[in-house]
C-alpha positions as CSV (number, residue, x, y, z in Angstrom):
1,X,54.6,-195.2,3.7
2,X,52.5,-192.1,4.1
3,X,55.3,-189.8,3.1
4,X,56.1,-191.8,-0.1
5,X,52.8,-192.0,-1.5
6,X,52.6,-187.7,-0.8
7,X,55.9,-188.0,-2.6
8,X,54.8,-189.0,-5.4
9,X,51.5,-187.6,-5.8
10,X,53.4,-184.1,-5.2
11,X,55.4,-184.9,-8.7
12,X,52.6,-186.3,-10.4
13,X,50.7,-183.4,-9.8
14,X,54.1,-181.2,-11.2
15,X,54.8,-183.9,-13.9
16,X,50.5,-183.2,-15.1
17,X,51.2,-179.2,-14.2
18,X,54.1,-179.0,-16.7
19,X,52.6,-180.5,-19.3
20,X,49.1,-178.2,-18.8
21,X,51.5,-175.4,-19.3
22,X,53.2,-176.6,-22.3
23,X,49.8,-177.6,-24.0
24,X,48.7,-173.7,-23.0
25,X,51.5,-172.0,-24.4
26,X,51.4,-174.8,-27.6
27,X,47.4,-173.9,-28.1
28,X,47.9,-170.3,-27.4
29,X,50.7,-169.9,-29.6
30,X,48.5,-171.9,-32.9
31,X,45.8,-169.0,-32.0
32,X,48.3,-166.7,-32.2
33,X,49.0,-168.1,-36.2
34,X,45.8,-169.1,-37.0
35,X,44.6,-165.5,-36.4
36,X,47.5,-164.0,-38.3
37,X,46.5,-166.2,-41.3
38,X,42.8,-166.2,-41.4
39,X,42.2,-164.7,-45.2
40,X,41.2,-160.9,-45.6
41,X,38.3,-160.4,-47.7
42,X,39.4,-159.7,-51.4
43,X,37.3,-157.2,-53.8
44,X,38.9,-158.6,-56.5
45,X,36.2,-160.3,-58.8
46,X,35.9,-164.1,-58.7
47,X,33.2,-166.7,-59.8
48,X,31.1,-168.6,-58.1
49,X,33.1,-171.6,-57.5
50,X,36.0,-169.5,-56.4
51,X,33.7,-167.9,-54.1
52,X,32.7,-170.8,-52.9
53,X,36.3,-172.1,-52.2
54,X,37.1,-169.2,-50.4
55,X,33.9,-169.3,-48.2
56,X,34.6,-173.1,-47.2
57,X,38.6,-172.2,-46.8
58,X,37.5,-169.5,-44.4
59,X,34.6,-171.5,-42.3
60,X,37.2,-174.3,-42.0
61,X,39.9,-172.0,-40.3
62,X,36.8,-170.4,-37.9
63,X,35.7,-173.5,-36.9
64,X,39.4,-174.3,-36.6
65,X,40.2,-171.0,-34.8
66,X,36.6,-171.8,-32.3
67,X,38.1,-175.6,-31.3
68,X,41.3,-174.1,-30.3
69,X,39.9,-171.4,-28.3
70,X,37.7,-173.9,-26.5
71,X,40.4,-176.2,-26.0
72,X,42.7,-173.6,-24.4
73,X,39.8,-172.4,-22.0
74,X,39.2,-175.9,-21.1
75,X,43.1,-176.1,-20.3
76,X,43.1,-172.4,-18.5
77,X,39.8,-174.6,-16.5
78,X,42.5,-177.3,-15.4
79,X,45.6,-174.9,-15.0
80,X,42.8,-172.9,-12.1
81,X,42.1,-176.7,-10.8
82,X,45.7,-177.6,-10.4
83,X,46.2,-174.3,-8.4
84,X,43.2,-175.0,-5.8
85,X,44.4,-179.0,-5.6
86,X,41.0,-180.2,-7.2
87,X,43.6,-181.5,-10.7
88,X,42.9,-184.8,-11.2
89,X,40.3,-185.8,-9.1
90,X,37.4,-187.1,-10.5
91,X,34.2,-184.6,-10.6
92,X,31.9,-188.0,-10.2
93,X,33.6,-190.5,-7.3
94,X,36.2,-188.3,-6.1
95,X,38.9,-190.7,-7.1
96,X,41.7,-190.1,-8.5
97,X,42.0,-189.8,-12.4
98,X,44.4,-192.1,-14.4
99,X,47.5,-190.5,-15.6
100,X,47.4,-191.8,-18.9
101,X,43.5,-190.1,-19.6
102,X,44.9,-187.0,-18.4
103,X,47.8,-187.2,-20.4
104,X,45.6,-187.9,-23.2
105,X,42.4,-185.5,-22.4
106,X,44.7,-183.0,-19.5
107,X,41.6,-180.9,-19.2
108,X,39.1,-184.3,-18.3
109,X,36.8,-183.7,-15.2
110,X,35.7,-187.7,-14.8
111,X,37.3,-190.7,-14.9
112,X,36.5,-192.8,-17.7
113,X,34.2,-195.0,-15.7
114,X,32.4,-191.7,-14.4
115,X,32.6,-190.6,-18.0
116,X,31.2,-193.6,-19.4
117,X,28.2,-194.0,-16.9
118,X,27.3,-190.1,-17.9
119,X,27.4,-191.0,-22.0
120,X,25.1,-194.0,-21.0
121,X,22.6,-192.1,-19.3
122,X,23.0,-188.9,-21.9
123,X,22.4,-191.9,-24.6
124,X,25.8,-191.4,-26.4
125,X,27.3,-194.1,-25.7
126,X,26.8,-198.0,-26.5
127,X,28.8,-200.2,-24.5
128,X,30.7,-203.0,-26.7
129,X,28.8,-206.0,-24.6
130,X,25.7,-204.6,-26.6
131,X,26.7,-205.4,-30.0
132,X,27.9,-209.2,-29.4
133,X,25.5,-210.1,-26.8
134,X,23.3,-212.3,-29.4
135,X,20.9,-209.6,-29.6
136,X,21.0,-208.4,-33.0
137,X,17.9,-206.2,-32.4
138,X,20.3,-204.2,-30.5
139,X,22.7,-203.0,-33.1
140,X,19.8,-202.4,-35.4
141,X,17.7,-199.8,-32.7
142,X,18.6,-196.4,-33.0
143,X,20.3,-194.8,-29.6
């Protein structure tokens, strides 16, 4: 029974390893574009509203550009977990992390209980039961 269950949390671990990979090369690769395609500053003369386009156009692809980046450290992150055997494992109760949140979120440190007690105490996040409790007060006091 043992062997089994190593089994198969040997090719979970390659099936979550393979698609870290892919998602690195994916992210690495839209870096690649986005950088090639950020807009060169023109000396041509434009008006204001054109300047203003091209200012907005151009904070847009940096903030772009800056998600992407920390996206693909956060995936290089779990890439260096994977390799020391820590992939997966929840930074909070040391259990195991659902395959589907790490499908969806491959770089996530917590599972979503972990990551839900943490929002709770950080005061971002209002549990559902709060808002249909009967307490109305509730959904009208800021967080």
């Amino acid at each position: 029974m043992r062997v089994k269950h190593v089994k198969e949390d040997r090719q979970r671990r390659a099936a979550l390893g393979r698609m870290l990979r892919e998602r690195q090369v994916e992210l690495s690769d839209k870096l690649r574009k986005l950088r090639a395609t950020l807009p060169v500053e023109r000396a041509e003369v434009r008006d204001a509203e054109e300047q203003r386009m091209d200012e907005f156009v151009r904070d847009m692809d940096f903030a772009l550009l800056e998600m992407e980046s920390s996206t693909l450290q956060r995936i290089d992150e779990a890439v260096l977990r994977l390799e020391k055997g820590t992939y997966g494992i929840c930074a909070g109760c040391d259990e195991p992390i659902a395959e589907a949140r790490l499908r969806a979120l491959p770089f996530a440190t917590t599972c979503r209980n972990c990551q839900e007690q943490e929002e709770e105490l950080n005061g971002r996040y209002v549990p559902a039961r709060l808002a249909f409790d009967g307490d109305t007060e509730a959904i009208s006091r800021p967080l």
